[in-house]
C-alpha positions as CSV (number, residue, x, y, z in Angstrom):
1,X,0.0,0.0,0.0
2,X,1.4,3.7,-0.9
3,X,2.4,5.7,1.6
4,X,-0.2,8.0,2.8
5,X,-3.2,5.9,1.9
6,X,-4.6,3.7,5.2
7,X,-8.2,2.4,5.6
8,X,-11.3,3.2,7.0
9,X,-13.9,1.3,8.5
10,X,-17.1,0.7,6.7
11,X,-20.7,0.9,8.1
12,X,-22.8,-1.8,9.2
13,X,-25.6,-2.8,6.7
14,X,-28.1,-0.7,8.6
15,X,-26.5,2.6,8.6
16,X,-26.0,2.7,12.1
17,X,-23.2,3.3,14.4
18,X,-23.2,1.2,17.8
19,X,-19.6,2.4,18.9
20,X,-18.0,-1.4,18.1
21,X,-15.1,-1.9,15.3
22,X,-16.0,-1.8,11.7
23,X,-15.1,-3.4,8.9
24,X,-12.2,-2.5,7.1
25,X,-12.1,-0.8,3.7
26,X,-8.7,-1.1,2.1
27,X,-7.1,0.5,-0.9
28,X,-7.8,-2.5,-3.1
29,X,-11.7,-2.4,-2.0
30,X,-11.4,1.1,-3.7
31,X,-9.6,-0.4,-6.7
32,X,-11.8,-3.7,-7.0
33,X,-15.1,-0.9,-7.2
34,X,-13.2,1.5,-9.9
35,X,-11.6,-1.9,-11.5
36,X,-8.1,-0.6,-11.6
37,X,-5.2,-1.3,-9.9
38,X,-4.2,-0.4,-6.3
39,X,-1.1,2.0,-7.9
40,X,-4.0,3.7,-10.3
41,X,-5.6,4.7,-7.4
42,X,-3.0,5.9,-4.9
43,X,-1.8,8.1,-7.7
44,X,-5.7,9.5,-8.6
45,X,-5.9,10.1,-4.4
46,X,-2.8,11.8,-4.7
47,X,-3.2,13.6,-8.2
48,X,0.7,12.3,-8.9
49,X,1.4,10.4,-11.8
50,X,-0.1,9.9,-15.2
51,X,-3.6,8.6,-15.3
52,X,-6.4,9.2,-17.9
53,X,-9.4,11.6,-16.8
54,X,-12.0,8.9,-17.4
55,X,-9.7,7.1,-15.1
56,X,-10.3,9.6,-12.3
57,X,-14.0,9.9,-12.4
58,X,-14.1,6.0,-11.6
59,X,-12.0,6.0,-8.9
60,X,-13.6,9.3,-7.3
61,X,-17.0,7.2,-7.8
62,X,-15.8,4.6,-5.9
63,X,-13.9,6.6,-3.3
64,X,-17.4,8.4,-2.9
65,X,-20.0,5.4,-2.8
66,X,-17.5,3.8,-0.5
67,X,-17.1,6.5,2.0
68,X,-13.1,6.2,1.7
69,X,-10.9,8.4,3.4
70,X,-7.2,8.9,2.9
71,X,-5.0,8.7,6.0
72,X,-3.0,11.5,6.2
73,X,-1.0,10.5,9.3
74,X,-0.3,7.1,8.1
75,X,3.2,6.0,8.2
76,X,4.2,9.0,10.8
77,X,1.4,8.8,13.8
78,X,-0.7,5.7,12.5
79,X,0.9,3.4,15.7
80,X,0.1,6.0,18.1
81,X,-3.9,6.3,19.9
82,X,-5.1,10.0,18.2
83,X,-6.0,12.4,21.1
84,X,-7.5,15.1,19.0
85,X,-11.2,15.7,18.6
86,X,-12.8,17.5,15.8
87,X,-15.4,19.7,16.3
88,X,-17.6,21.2,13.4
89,X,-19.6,24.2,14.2
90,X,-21.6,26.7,12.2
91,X,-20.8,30.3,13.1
92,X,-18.4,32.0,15.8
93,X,-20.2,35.2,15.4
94,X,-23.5,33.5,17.5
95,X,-22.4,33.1,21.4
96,X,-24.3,29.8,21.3
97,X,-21.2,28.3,19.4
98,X,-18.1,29.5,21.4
99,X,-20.4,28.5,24.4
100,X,-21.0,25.0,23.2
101,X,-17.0,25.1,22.3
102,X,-16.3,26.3,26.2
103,X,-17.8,23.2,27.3
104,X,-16.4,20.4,25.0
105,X,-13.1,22.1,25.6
106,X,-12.9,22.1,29.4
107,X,-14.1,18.5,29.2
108,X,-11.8,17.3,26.5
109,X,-8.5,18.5,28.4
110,X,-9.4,16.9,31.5
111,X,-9.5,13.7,29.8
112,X,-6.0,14.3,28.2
113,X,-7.9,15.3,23.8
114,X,-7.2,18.6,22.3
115,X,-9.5,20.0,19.9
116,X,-9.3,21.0,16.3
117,X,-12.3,23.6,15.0
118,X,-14.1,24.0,11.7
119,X,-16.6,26.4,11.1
120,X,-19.4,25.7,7.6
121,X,-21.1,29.1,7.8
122,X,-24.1,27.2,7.6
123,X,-23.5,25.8,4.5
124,X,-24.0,22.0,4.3
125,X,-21.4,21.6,1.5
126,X,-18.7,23.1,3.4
127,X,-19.3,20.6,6.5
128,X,-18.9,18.0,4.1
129,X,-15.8,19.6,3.0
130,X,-14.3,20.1,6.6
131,X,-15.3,16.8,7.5
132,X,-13.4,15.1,5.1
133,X,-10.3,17.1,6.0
134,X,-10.6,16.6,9.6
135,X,-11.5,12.5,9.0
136,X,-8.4,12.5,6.9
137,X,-6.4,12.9,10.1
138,X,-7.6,10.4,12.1
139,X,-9.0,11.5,15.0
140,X,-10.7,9.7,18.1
141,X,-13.9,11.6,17.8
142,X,-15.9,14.3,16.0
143,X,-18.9,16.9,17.6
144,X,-20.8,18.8,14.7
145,X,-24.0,20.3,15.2
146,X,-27.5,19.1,14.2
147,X,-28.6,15.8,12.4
148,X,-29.1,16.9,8.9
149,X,-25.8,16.3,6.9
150,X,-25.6,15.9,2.5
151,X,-25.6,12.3,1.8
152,X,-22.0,12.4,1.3
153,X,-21.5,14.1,4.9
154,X,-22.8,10.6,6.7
155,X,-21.5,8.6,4.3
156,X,-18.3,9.5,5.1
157,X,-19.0,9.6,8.9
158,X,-20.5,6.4,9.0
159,X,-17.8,4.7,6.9
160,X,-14.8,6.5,8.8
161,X,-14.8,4.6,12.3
162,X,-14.8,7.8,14.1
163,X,-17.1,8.1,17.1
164,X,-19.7,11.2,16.2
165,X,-21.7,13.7,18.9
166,X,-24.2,15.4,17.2
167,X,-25.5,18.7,19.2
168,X,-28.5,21.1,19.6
169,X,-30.7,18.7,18.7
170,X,-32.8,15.9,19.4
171,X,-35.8,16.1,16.5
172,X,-34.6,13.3,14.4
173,X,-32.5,9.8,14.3
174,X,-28.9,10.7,14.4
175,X,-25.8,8.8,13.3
176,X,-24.0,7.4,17.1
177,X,-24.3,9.9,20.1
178,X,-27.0,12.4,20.1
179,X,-27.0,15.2,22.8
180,X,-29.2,18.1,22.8
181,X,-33.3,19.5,23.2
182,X,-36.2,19.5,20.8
183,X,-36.2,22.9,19.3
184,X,-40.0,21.5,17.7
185,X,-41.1,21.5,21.4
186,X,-39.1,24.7,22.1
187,X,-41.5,26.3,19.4
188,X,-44.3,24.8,20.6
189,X,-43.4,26.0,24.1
190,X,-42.9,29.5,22.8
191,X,-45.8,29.6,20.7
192,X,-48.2,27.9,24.2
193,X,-46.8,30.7,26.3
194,X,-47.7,33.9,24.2
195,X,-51.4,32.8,23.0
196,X,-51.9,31.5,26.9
197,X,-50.5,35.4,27.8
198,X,-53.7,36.6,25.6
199,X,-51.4,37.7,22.4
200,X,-53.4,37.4,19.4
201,X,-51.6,38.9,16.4
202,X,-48.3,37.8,16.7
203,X,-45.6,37.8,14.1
204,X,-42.0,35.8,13.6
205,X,-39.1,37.4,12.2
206,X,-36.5,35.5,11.5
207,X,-33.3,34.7,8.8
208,X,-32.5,32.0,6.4
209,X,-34.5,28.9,7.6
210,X,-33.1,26.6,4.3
211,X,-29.3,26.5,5.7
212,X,-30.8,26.6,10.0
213,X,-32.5,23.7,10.1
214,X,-32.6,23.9,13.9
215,X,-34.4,27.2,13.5
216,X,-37.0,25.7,10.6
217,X,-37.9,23.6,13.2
218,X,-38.4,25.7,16.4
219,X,-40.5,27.5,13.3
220,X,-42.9,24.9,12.7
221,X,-43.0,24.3,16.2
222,X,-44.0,27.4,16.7
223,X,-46.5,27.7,14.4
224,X,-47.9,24.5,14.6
225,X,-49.0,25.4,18.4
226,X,-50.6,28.3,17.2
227,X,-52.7,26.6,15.2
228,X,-53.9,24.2,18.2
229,X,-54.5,27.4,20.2
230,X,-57.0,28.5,17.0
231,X,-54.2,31.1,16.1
232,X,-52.1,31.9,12.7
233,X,-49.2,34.2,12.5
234,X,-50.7,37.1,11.1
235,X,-46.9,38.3,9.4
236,X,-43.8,36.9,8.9
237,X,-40.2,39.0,8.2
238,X,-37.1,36.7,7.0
239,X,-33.9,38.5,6.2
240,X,-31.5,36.9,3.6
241,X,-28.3,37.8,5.8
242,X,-27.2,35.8,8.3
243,X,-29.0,36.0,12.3
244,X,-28.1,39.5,14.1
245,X,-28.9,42.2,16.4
246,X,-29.0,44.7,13.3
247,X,-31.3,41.8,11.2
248,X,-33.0,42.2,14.2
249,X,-34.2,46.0,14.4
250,X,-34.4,45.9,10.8
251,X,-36.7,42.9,10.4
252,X,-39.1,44.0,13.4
253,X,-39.4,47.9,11.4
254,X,-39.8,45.7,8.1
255,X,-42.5,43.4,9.9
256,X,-44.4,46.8,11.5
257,X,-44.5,49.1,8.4
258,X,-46.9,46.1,6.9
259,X,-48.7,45.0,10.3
260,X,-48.7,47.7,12.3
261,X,-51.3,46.3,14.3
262,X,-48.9,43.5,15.9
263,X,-49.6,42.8,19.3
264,X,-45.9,40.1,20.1
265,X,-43.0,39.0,18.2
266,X,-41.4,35.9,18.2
267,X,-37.6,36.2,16.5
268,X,-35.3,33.2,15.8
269,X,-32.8,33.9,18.6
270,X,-32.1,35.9,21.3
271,X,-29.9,38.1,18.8
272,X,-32.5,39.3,16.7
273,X,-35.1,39.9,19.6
274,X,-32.3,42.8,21.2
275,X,-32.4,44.3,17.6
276,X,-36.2,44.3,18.2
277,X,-35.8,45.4,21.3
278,X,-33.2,48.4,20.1
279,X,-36.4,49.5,17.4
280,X,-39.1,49.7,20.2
281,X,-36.5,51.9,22.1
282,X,-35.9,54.3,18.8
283,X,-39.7,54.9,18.3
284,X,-40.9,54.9,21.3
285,X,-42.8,51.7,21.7
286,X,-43.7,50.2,25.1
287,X,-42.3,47.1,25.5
288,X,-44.6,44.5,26.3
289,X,-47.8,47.0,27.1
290,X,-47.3,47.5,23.4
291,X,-45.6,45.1,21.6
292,X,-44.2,41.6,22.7
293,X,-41.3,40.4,22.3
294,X,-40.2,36.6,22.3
295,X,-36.5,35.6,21.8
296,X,-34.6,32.1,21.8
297,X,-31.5,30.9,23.5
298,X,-31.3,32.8,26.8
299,X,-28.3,34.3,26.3
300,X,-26.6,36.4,29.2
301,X,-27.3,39.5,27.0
302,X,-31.6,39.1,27.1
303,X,-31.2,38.6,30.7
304,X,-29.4,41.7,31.6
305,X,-31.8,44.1,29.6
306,X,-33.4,46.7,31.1
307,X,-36.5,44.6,30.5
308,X,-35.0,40.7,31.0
309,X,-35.9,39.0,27.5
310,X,-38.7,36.1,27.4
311,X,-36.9,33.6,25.5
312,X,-36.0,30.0,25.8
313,X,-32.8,29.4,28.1
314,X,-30.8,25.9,26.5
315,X,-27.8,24.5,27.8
316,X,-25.3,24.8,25.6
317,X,-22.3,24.7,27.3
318,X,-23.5,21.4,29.6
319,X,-24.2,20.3,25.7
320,X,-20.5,20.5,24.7
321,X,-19.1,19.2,27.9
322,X,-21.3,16.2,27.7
323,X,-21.1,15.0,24.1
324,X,-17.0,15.6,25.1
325,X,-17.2,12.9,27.8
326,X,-19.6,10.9,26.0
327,X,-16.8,10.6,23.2
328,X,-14.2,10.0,25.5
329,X,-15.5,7.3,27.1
330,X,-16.6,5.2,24.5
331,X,-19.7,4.0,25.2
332,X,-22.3,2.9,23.3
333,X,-24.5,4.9,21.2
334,X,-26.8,7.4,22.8
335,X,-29.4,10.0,22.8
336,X,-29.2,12.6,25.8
337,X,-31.9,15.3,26.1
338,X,-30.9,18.3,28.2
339,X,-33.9,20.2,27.9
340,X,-34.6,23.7,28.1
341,X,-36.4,26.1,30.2
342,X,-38.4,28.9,29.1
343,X,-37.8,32.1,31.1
344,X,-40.9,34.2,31.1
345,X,-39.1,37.4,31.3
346,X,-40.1,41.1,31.0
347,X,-40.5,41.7,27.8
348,X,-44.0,39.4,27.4
């Protein structure tokens, strides 16, 4: 085998990760699928060598239905136990991240791991991206966030070996160790609150829920709830940039100057409820005798307002630190629900 190239271990027939060793999947698997030779393909991996381009696409075919990885420690580190831990977030500009990342952290260095950080900027093709880069040095675990991946994103996680912690989320299967909260029934809990408060014309602002999935579903919560409660959103404000205090204010004026007549907004996160906050401020709008407002995380920022934020508090650090052990340990697969807590606040 060329140096450079190791294996990786394949998934069981189901798809499922139970923590126990895998099968492995060698070089020549990859060269028996393309139906070239074990050389062909070490020098397609490492685009060295002379090889035709119809050549190429079979091999990549194969390395993708297969799942391989390329071992980029192998030769140097491979006889050595990996203590690194990859962790995929992402966004660092949200606190709910580095907070998540203080947890697994702490946890990692007091069992002895260090941690290496991606971040996709939401984008599902760049996780795949990092994940492969991250797989292709071996290490003893991974934490990303959420349980939607691109096919080729589990693919490669299910086929690598590597013990996975997904976070944030617990609305869905998930591919080994699941720790997290239901953001449905964070929705639901949000939407219970604000109709049981008497709030009847209530409106969501909100950013891009294609690329958040964790936010599409506190969303549908959210709005499913209403509907049990004989309500409808009566508005709805989605900005194209990314979550933030300034989508925030601008979303809420955006949502006003068509429904003037709202009674309580619910925003995606705690972020873009101080922006809405920040507009009721500038015009003079009485905060919650005239307008509600409903945020999402509890971070320390809503709780220190001049009017404590009504939001929903989840733990994200206790999340990282968790999944962290979880990982280290090596148990077998699990789902852990943390919970949350809604905290009812000032400004509803």
């Amino acid at each position: 085998m060329d140096e450079g190239i190791n294996e990786v271990f394949a998934a069981d027939e189901e798809g499922v990760r139970d923590g126990a060793g895998r099968r492995p999947i060698t070089l020549a698997d990859v060269a028996r699928e393309a139906r070239v030779g074990e050389s062909t393909v070490s020098r397609v991996l490492r685009s060295h060598g002379s090889f035709s381009e119809k050549t190429r696409a079979r091999v990549e075919a194969a390395v993708a239905r297969l799942g391989y990885v390329p071992n980029r420690i192998a030769g140097t580190l491979a006889s050595t136990g990996s203590r690194l831990i990859g962790i995929v977030i992402p966004s660092l500009t949200n606190i709910v991240f580095p907070d998540l990342l203080r947890g697994a952290t702490a946890a990692l260095e007091q069992e002895g791991f260090q941690s290496v950080i991606a971040v996709t900027d939401y984008d599902q093709d760049r996780e795949e991206a990092v994940v492969g880069s991250l797989l292709s040095w071996r290490p003893a675990g991974l934490i990303v966030t959420g349980l939607e991946h691109n096919p080729g994103t589990r693919r490669r996680l299910l086929a690598s070996g590597v013990r996975v912690a997904e976070l944030l989320d617990t609305d869905g299967p998930g591919l080994d160790i699941v720790v997290g909260y239901s953001n449905r029934a964070a929705g639901e809990a949000s939407a219970r609150h604000l109709a049981g408060r008497g709030y009847r014309r209530i409106g969501y602002i909100g950013h891009d829920l294609t690329k958040d999935r964790r936010a599409a579903k506190r969303y549908a919560g959210f709005r499913d709830a209403l509907g049990e409660a004989g309500l409808a959103l009566v508005g709805e404000e989605r900005v194209a940039s990314p979550s933030s205090v300034e989508a925030g204010r601008h979303g809420l004026e955006s949502l006003l100057a068509r429904v003037p007549d709202l009674d309580a907004a619910y925003f995606s996160n705690d972020d873009m409820a101080l922006g809405g906050y920040f507009h009721c401020l500038a015009h003079g709008l009485a905060v919650p005798e005239r307008l509600a407002l409903f945020g999402y995380n509890g971070l320390d920022v809503g709780r220190l307002m001049p009017q404590p934020l009504a939001t929903i508090r989840t733990p994200r650090v206790e999340a990282g630190a968790t999944a962290a052990r979880l990982l280290c340990a090596g148990g077998p697969a699990a789902v852990v629900d943390l919970g949350f807590e809604l905290i009812e606040g000032a400004t509803a």
